[in-house]
Steps between C-alpha positions, in 0.01 A plus 500: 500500500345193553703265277653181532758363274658166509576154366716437117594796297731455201694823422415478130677482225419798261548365095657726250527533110790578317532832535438494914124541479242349730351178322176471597412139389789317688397718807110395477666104417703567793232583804228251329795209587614625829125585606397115369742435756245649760793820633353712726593781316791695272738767580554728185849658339692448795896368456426220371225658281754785349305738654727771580664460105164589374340832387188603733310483187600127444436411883158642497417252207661196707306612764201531317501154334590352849179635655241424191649123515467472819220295698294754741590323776876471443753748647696743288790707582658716297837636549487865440904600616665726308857662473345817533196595781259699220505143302419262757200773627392460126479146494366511837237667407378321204537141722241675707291593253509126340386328829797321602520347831831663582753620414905447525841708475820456528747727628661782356802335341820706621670672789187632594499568923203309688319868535461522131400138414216532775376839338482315161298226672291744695408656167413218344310387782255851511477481144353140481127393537640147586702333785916518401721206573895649551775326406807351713780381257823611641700309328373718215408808638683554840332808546290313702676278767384497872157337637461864649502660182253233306286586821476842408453409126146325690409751725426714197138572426334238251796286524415148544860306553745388252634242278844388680798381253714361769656201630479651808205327677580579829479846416145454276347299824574784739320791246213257446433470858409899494185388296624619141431300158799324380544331192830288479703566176771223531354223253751275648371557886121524429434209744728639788367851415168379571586279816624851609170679462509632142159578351572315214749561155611682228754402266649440166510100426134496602467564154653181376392227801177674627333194573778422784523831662065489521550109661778630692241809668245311538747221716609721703119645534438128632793486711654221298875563502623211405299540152616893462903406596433223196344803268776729597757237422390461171437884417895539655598234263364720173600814609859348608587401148314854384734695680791392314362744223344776404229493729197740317578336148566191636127510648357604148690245316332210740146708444615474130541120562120507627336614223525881595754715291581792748756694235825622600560695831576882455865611412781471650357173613651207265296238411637118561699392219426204261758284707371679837161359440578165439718474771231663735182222360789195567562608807139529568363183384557294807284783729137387359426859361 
């Protein structure tokens, strides 16, 4: 398939009531702000979307709402991995269906050999009408480990390349140079990932600082290094202090700070605490957010 993907895609935060249900106004609030921002497009219920926490039923809404509030000409992925095959085919199916540009998976998660995570993907693959981006994240899901084995994850039909979740660039720059899409997925080495070859990126504080991952791209689009390095600095300073908490609540608490209430995250993930959340906007002040 003819389809070319590239440039800023926050991994989006999905909102939630109460009672773990998708909220649909904070999620329309949400891409109206980050597409004002001029992304080039979204990637749906991933990780840092809760994706894999939520029922198929739920992620078909997400998915749904992503695509009717989304500009024609924007991208949108959605991630349609599952814990078991028959779900992600399911969702895989109804992406199609919806017109997305492409869609994503993760890995199996567990001791699943390389055989069996490339039959999932090859399934998912025949069953989709759209490109599918696989997913390196070892440090998550080591079922997937070698640059021979993401290879093979590409050679599969109506695979398009990956997003890469990696420090690793050394490793990233030699798959790229086979031809494959790659999306970098380390917010913090966006601007290396991109010196390297990287199609563009995905990630989770583009939600929070779109603005300076888009000036960021579009640097590095211009070959003006100097001016990404400066971006990246001041992205790295953010997520530095982030990192010192709860990462997926601490990312809806500063959306909360912004005017967009996001809800809690799903159970067994803790929100921040009262003195958590002070702590986090002190520490937080001196970054420009």
């Amino acid at each position: 398939m003819k389809v070319e993907l590239k440039g800023i895609l926050p991994a989006t935060i999905t909102p939630f009531d109460n009672q773990e249900k998708f909220a649909v106004g904070p999620y329309e609030a949400l891409l109206a702000r980050l597409y004002t921002a001029n992304i080039d497009g979204i990637y749906v219920c991933g990780q840092t979307g809760e994706g894999l926490l939520q029922s198929v039923e739920q992620r078909k809404q997400v998915a749904e709402v992503a695509v009717r509030s989304s500009p024609s000409a924007k991208q949108v992925i959605v991630h349609v991995g599952a814990f078991r095959t028959a779900d992600a085919l399911e969702l895989t199916r109804h992406a199609s269906r919806l017109g997305v540009t492409a869609i994503s998976a993760l890995p199996p998660f567990g001791p699943y050999n390389f055989a069996e995570v490339r039959s999932y993907y090859a399934a998912i693959a025949a069953a989709s009408d759209v490109p599918l981006l696989v997913y390196y994240f070892p440090d998550s899901f080591p079922s997937v480990k070698t640059s021979e084995q993401m290879l093979a994850l590409c050679d599969i039909p109506n695979v398009i390349g990956l997003k890469y979740t990696d420090f690793d660039l050394f490793r990233m720059r030699s798959v790229k140079q086979t031809g494959v899409t790659i999306f970098n997925g380390r917010d913090e080495v966006l601007a290396a990932g991109l010196m390297f070859g990287a199609d563009g990126g995905i990630g989770t504080f583009y939600n929070v600082t779109p603005e300076w991952f888009v000036d960021l791209y579009r640097c590095s689009q211009a070959g003006d290094w100097d001016g990404a390095r400066a971006l990246q600095d001041k992205i790295n300073a953010v997520i530095r202090v982030t990192l010192d908490f709860p990462v997926f609540p601490a990312i809806k608490e500063i959306l909360r700070w912004q005017g967009i209430d996001c809800g809690p995250c799903i159970l067994p993930r803790a929100g921040l605490t009262p003195e958590q959340a002070i702590d986090l906007r002190r520490k937080l002040e001196p970054c420009g957010l």
